[in-house]
N, C-alpha and C positions, 0 to 999 in steps of 0.2 A: 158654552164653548162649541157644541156642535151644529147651532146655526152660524154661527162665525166661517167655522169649516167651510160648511154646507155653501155658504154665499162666496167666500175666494173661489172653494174650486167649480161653483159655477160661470163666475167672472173668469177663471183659467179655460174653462170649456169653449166659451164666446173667443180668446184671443185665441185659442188653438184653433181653431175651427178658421178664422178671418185666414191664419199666419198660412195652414191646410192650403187655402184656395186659392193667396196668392203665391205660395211657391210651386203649388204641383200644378196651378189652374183650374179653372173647371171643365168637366169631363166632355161636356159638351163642346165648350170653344176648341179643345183639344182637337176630337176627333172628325172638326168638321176641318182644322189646319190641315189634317193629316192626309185625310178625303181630297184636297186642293192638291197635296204634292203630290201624290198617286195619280191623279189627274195629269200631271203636270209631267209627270216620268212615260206615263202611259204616251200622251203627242211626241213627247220628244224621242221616244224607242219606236214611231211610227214615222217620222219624219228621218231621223239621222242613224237610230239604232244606240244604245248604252254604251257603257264598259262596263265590267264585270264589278266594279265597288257599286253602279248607281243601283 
């Protein structure tokens, strides 16, 4: 019974992990989007100026 175990919750570790990367992303693509919009706030607060939400 305890390779049985053994082998589901390693099958469960593999789909948690997949389920992991496509909900939250990976940490990389993440913070190179992130990098882009700061970018992108940074010209436009050079060019026109913000409001107080951007």
């Amino acid at each position: 019974m305890g390779v049985i175990l053994k082998e589901k919750l390693k099958g469960l570790k593999l789909y948690l992990k997949a389920w992991h990367k496509e909900e939250y992303g990976g940490g990389d693509d993440r913070i190179a989007v992130l990098i882009e919009d700061i970018k992108d706030l940074d010209i436009r607060s050079e060019l026109v100026g913000l409001s107080d939400q951007e």
